[in-house]
C-alpha positions as CSV (number, residue, x, y, z in Angstrom):
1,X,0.4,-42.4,-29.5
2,X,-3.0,-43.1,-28.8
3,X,-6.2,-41.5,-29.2
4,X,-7.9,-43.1,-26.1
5,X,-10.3,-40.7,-24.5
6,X,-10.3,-42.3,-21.2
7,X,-7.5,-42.6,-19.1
8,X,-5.4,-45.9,-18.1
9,X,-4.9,-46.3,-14.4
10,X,-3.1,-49.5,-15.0
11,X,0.2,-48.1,-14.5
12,X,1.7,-45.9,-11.7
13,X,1.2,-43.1,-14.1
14,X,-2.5,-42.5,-15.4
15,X,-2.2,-41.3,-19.1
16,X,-3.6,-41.5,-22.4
17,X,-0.8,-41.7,-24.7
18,X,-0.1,-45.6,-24.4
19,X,2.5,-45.9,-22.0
20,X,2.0,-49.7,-21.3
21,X,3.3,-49.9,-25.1
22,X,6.4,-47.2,-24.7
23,X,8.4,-49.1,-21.9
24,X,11.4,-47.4,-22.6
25,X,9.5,-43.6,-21.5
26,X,7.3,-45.7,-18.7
27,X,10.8,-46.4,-16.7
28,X,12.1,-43.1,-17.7
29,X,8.9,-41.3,-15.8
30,X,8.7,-44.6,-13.4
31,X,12.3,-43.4,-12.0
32,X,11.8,-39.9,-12.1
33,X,8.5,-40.4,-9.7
34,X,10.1,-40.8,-6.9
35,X,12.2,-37.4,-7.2
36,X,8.6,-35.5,-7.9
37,X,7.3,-37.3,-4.5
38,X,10.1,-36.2,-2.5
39,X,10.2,-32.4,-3.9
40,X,6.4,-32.9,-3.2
41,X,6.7,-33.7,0.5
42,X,9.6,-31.2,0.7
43,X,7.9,-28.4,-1.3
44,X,4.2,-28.8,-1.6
45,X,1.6,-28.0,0.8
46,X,3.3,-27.6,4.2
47,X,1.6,-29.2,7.3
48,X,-1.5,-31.1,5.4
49,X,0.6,-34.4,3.6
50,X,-1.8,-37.0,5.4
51,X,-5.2,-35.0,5.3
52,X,-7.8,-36.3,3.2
53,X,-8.6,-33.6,0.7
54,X,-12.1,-33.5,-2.0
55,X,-10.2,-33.2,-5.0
56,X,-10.8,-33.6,-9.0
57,X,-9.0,-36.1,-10.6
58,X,-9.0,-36.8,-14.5
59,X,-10.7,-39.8,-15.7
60,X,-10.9,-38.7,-18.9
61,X,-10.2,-36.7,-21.5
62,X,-13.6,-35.5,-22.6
63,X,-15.1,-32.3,-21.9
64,X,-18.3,-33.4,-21.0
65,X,-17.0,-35.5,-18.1
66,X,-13.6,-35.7,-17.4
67,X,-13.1,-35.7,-14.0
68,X,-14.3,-37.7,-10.7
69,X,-14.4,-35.5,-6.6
70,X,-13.5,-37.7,-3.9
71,X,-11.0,-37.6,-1.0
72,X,-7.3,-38.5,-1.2
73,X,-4.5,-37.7,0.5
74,X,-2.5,-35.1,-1.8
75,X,0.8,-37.8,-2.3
76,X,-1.5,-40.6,-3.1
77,X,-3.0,-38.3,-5.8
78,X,-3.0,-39.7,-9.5
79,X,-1.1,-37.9,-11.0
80,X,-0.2,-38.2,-14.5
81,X,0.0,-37.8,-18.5
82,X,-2.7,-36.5,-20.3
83,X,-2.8,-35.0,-23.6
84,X,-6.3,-33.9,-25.6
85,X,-7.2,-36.4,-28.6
86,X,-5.9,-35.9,-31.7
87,X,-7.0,-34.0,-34.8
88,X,-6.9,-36.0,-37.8
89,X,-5.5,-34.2,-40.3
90,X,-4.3,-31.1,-38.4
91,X,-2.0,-28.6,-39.5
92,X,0.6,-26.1,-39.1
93,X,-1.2,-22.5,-38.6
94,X,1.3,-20.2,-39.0
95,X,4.8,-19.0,-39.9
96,X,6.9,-20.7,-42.6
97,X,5.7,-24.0,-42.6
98,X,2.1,-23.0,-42.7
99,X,-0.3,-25.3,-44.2
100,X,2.2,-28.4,-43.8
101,X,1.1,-31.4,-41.4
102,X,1.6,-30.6,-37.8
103,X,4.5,-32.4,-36.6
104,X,4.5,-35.5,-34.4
105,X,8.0,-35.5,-33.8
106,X,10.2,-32.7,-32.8
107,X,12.1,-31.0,-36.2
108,X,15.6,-31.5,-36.0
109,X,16.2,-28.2,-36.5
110,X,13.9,-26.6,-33.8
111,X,15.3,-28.9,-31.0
112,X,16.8,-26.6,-29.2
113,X,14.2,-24.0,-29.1
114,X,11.3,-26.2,-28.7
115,X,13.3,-27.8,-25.1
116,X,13.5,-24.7,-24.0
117,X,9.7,-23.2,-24.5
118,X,8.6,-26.7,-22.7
119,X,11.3,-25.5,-19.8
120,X,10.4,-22.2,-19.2
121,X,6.4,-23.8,-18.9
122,X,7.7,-26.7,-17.2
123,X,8.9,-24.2,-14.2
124,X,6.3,-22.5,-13.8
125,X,4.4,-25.2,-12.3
126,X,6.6,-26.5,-9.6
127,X,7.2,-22.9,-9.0
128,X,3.7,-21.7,-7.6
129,X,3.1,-24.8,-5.4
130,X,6.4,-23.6,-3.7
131,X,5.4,-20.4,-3.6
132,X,2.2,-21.3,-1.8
133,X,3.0,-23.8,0.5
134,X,2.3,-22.1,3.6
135,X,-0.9,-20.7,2.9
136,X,-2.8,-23.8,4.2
137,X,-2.1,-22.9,7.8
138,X,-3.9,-19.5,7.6
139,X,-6.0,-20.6,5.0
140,X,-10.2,-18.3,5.6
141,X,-12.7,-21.4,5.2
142,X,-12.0,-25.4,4.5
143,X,-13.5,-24.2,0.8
144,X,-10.8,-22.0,0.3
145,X,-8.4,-25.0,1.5
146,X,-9.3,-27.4,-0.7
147,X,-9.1,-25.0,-3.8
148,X,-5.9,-24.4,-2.9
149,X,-5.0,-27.5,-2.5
150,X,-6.8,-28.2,-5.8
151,X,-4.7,-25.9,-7.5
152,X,-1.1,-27.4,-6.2
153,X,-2.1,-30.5,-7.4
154,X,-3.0,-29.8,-11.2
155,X,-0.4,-27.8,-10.7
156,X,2.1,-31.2,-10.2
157,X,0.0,-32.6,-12.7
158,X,1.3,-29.7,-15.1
159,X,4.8,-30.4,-14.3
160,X,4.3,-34.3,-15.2
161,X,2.7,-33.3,-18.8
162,X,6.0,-31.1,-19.8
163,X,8.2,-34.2,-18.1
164,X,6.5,-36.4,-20.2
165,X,7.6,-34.6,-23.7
166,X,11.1,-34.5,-22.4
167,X,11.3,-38.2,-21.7
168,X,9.9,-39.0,-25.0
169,X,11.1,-36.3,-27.6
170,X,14.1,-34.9,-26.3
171,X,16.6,-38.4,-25.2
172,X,19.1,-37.8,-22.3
173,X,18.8,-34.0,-22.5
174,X,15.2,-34.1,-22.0
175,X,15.7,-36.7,-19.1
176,X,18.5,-34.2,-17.6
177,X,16.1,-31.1,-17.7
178,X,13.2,-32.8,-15.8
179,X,15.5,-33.6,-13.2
180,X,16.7,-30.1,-12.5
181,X,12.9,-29.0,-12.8
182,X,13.5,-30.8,-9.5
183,X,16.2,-29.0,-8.3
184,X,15.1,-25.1,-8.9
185,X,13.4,-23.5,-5.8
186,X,11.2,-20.3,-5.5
187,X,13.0,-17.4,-4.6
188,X,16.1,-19.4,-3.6
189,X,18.9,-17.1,-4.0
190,X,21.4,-19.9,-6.0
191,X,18.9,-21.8,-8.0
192,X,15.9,-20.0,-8.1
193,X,12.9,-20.3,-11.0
194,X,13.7,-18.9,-13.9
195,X,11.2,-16.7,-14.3
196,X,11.0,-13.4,-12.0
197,X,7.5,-13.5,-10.8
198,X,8.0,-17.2,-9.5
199,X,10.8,-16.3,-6.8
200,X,8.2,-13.6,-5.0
201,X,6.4,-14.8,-2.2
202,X,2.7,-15.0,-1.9
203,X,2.5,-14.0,2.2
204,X,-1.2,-13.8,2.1
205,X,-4.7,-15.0,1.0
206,X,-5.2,-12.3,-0.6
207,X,-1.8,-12.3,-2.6
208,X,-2.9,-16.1,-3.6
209,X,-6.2,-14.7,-4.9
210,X,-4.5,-11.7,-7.3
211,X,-1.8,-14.5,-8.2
212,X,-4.5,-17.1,-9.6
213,X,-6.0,-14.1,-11.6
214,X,-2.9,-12.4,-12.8
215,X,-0.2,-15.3,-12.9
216,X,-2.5,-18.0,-13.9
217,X,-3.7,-15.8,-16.5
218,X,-1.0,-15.4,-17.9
219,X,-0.8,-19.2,-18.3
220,X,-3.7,-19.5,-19.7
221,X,-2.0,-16.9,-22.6
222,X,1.0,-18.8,-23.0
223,X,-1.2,-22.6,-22.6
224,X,-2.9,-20.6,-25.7
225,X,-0.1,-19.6,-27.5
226,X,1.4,-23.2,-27.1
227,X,-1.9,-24.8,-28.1
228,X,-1.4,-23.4,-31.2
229,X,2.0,-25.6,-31.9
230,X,3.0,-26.8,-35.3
231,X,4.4,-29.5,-32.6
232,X,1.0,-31.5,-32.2
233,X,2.1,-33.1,-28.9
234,X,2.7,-30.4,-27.3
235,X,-0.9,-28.8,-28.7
236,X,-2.3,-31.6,-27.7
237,X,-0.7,-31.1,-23.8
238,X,-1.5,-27.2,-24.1
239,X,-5.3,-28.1,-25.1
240,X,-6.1,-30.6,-21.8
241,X,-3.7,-28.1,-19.5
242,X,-6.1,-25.2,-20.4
243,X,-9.2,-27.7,-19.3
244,X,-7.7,-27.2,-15.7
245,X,-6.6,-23.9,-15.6
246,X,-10.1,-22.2,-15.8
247,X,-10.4,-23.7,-12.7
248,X,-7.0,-21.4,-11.4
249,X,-8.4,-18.2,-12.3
250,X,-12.3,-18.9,-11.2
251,X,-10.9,-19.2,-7.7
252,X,-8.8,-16.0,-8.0
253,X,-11.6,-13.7,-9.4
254,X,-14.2,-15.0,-7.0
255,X,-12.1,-14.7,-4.1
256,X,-11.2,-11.6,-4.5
257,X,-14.9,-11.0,-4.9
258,X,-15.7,-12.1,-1.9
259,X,-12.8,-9.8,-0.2
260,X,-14.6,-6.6,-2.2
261,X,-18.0,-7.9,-1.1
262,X,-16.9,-8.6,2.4
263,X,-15.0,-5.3,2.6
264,X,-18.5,-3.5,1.0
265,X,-20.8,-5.1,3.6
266,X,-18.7,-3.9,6.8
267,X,-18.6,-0.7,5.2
268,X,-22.3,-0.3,4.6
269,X,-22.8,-1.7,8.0
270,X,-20.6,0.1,9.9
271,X,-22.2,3.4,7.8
272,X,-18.8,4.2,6.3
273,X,-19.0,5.9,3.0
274,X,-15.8,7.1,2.5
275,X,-13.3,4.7,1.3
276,X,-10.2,6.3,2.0
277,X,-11.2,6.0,5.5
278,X,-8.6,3.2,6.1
279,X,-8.3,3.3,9.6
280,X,-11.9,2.9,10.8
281,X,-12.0,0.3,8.0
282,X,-9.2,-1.9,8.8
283,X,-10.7,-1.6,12.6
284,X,-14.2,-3.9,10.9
285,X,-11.5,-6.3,10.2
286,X,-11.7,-6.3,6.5
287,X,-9.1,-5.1,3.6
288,X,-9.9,-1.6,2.8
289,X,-10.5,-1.3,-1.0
290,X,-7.2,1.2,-1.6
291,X,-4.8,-2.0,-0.3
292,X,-6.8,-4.2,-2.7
293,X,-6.0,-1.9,-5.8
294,X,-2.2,-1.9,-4.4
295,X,-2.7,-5.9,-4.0
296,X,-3.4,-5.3,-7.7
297,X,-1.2,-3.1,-9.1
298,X,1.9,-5.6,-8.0
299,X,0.5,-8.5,-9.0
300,X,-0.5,-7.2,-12.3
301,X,2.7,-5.2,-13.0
302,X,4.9,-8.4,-11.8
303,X,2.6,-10.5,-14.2
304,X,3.2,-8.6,-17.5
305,X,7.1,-8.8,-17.1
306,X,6.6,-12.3,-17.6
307,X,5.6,-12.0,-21.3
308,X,9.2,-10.5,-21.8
309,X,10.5,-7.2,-24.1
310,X,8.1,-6.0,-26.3
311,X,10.1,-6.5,-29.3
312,X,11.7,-9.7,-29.4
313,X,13.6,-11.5,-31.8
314,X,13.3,-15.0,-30.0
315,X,9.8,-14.7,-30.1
316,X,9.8,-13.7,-34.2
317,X,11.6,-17.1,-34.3
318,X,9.3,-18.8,-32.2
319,X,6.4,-17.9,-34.9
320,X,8.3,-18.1,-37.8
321,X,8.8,-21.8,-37.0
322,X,5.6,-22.7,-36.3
323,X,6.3,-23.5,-32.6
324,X,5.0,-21.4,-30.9
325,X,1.6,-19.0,-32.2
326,X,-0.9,-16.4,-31.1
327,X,-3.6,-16.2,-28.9
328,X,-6.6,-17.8,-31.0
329,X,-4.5,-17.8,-33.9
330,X,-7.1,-19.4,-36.1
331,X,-9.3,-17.0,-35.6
332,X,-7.1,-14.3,-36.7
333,X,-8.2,-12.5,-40.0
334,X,-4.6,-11.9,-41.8
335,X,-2.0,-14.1,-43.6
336,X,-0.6,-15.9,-40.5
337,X,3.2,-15.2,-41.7
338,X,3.4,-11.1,-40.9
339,X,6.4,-11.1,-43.1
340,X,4.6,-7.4,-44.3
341,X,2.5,-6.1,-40.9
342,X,3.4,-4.2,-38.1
343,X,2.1,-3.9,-34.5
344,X,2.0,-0.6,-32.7
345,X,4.6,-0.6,-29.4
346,X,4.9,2.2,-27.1
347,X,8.3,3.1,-26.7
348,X,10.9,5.6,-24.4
349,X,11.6,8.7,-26.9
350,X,13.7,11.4,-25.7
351,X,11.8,10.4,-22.5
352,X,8.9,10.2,-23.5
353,X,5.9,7.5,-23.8
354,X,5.5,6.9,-27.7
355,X,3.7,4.9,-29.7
356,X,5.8,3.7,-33.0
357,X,4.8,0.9,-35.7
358,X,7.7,-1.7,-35.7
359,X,7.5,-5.5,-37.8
360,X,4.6,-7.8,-36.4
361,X,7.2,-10.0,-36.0
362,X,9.1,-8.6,-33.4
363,X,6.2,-8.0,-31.5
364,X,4.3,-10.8,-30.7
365,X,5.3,-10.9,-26.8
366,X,3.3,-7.4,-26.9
367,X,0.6,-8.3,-28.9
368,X,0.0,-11.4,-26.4
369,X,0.2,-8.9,-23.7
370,X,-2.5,-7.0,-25.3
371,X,-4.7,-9.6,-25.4
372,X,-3.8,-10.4,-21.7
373,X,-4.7,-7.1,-20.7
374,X,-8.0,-7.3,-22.3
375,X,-9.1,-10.2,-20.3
376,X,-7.6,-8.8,-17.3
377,X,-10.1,-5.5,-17.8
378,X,-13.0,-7.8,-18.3
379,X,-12.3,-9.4,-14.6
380,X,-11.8,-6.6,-12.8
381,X,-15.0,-4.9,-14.3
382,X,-16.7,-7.9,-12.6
383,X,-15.0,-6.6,-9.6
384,X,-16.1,-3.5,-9.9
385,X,-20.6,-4.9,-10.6
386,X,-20.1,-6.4,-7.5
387,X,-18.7,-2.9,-5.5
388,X,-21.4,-0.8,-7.1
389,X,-23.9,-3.2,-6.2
390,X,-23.3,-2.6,-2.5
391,X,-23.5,1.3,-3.1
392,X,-20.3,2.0,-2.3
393,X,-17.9,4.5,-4.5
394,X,-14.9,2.7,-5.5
395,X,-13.3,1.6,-8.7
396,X,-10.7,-1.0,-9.1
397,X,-8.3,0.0,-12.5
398,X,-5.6,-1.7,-14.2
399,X,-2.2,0.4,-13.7
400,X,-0.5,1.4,-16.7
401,X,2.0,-0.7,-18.9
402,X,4.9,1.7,-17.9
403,X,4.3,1.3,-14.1
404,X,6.3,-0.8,-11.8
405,X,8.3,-2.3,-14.4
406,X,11.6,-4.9,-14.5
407,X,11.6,-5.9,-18.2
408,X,11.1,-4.6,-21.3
409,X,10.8,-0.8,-22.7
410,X,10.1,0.8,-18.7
411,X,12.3,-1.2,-16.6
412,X,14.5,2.2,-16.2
413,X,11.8,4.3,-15.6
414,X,9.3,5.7,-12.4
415,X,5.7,5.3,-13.8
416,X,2.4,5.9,-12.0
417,X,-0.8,3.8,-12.7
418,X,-1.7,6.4,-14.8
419,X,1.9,6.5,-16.8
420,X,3.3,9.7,-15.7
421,X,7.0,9.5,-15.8
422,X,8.5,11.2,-12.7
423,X,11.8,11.5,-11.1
424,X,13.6,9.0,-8.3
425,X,13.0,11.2,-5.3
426,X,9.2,12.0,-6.3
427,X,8.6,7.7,-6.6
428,X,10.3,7.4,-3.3
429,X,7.5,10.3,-1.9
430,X,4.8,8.5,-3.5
431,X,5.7,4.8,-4.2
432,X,3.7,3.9,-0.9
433,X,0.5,5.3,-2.2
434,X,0.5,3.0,-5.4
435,X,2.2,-0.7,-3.8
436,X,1.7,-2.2,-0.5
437,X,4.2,-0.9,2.0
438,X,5.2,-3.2,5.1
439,X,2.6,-1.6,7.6
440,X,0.0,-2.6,4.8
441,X,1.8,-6.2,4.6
442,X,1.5,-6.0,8.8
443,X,-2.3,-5.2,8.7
444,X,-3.3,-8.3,6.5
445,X,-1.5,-10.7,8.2
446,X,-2.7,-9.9,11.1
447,X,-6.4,-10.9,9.6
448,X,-4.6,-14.3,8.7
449,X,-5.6,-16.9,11.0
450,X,-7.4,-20.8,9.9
451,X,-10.7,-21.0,10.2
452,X,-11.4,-24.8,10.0
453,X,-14.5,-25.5,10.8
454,X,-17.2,-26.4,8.2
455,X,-19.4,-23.9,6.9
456,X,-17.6,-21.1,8.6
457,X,-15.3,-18.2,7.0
458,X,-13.1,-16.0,8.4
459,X,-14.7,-12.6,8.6
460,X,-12.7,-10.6,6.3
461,X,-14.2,-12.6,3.5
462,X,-17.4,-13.9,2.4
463,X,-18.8,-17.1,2.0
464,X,-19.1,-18.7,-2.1
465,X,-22.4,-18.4,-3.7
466,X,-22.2,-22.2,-4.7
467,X,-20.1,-25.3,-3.3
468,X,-17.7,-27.5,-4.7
469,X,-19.0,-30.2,-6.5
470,X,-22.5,-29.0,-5.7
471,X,-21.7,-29.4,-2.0
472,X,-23.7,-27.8,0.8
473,X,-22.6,-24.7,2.6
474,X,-21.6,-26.9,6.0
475,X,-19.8,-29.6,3.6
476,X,-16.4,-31.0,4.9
477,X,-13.6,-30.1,1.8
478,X,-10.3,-31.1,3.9
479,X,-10.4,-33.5,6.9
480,X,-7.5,-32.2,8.6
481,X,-5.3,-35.0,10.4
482,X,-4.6,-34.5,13.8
């Protein structure tokens, strides 16, 4: 592999990792393009193929300057393989093999495992474009647009990086799995995406928003986690992935930022103080703050089932094995093997919440979500600047870990944000106070309609502080074909 910084556009697939000189991987990706083009035209932005979209496209590998604007039509995008340079030198971090050289080749003995953590990623990607496909045709400013459209496309470009270490470390299995990476569709009820929060729909804007905080959050965990691999190609993948997706979750916490600051500013207006005052809110034509802290609660609960049970013994093998670490793992002040530690889980004890020690181990999936939550508190008390700023009294607030959950220690339980535990007939009484209920749903699409001329926004949102790109306010982001 090389250690290029720049990337080759030579080929029909820009990479840095030498494909000109790996022929037999070149035709492997080469025949699988056309398959990504058609699920792209099938399954990617719905109505906008032939507009001319300001997007960022890698040039390079280097922090300082990476990446060029310009416009292109989304299937003409370069998409490609692009891996962060290499570490001379670089070892394993953690688990059983720690302190041995990372590995440049896949252990025989991890095989099986490794495929399938480069799967479950692999899925993800393909996954949100599908579920966000419509959302151009309703979509509040051409800003908003083209971030969208932003996303989908380093989105594909996420896909290609975990195609790529298929082709070339995993032989005809590898080649088999990219194709049904293909195959899976959002929410489809025979082959849907394997992980439960990529088969829900994103219906609106602000769903999108809360799903490129929460969701791509997550990713940026698990891009973490993977970064840390004992398997330095798939570090190295991890490492340039996470350059992108800072980009995913800027766009959700500022847009729903400018929903809170929107919503704020009618309210002040409109001399509203109260705001549980939802129907002479909603009649401004903005989101009331209560639907925004349902908007929240789902996405948030939905989001920590993807990290799994909270004591796992796949993901004790994952560590042990050096595939798969911790969030910042190097930075971590203990022996990097937790052969001796423990990790405090909250558990269901004769119904009851409690908290119990168990093996580190077995609870890395938990301690991963911890460290998820704590970025997801530091966000939302952005949020919450920005709504005390304006004067009004309103805070936004993570729900509990118990509430709303499909995996793990509370699938089998009723929870409320503030993890109560409560019977079936008093969720059904209250369950429309804490999620969005259909009339909720109604009222937000029915503030869903394009706004596509420059400069202008639609008015239940307001407009960014900054451009794209430096950009000014009036600036053209998608020329929409007629």
């Amino acid at each position: 592999m090389t250690d290029a910084v720049n990337v080759d556009y030579s080929t029909k697939i820009p990479n840095n990792v030498g494909l000109t000189e790996d022929r037999q991987v070149l035709r492997g990706l080469e025949s699988w393009h056309p398959g990504y083009l058609d699920w792209w035209k099938d399954m990617g932005p719905d109505g906008f193929q032939d507009s001319l979209v300001y997007l960022r496209t890698a040039i390079s590998v280097d922090p300082k300057g990476w990446a060029k604007f310009d416009y292109v039509r989304m299937p003409e995008y370069r998409w490609g393989v692009l891996l962060a340079p290499k570490e001379e030198g670089r070892k394993v971090n953690f688990g059983a093999h720690l302190g041995e050289d990372a590995w440049q080749d896949v252990p025989g003995e991890y095989r099986a495992m490794l495929r399938r953590l480069i799967v479950i990623q692999g899925d993800t990607e393909p996954a949100s474009v599908e579920q966000q496909r419509h959302l151009g045709r309703t979509a509040p400013s051409l800003y908003d647009l083209r971030n969208l459209f932003q996303v989908n496309v380093e989105e594909g470009r996420h896909l290609w990086a975990m195609v790529y270490l298929l082709h070339k470390y995993f032989g005809r299995d590898g080649r088999e799995e990219a194709n049904d990476l293909l195959k899976r569709r959002s929410g489809d009820a025979d082959k849907p995406r394997m992980l439960g929060a990529f088969n829900e729909a994103t219906p609106d804007w602000l769903s999108f928003f809360m799903f490129t905080f929460f969701t791509d959050r997550d990713g940026k965990m698990q891009l973490e986690s993977l970064a840390q691999s004992g398997f330095d190609p798939l570090s190295r993948t991890c490492r340039f992935m996470l350059t992108e997706e800072a980009h995913h979750m800027f766009v959700g916490e500022t847009g729903v930022g400018r929903v809170l600051e929107r919503t704020c500013q009618a309210m002040k207006q409109a001399g509203i103080e109260d705001p549980n005052e939802i129907a002479r809110i909603r009649a401004l034509g903005v989101i009331d703050l209560p639907t925004i802290q349902k908007k929240l609660n789902v996405h948030y609960s939905l989001t920590l089932d993807l990290f799994g049970s909270e004591i796992s013994t796949n993901s004790a093998n994952f560590y042990n094995s050096g595939l798969k670490g911790r969030f910042q793992e190097t930075k971590i002040d203990d022996d990097h093997r937790l052969t001796d530690a423990t990790y405090p889980v909250m558990r269901l004890i004769d119904g009851k919440l409690t908290e119990v020690q168990v093996p580190a181990l077995t609870a890395l999936n938990l301690r991963l979500r911890d460290d998820y939550t704590v970025d997801c508190a530091r966000g939302v008390e952005r949020w919450n600047k920005l709504i005390e700023k304006t004067g009004v009294s309103f805070r936004l607030q993570l729900p509990s870990s118990a509430f709303n959950r499909k995996v793990g220690e509370f699938r089998d339980v009723n929870a409320t944000p503030k993890g109560l535990l409560i019977s079936d007939a008093e969720w059904a009484r209250v369950r429309d106070e804490y999620l969005p209920n259909s009339s909720d749903g109604d009222f937000i699409d029915s503030l869903m309609h394009a706004e596509s001329e420059p400069g202008r926004y639609a008015g239940w949102i307001a407009a960014p502080k900054v451009g794209i790109d430096n950009k000014p306010g009036d600036f053209e982001y998608v020329k929409i074909a007629a």
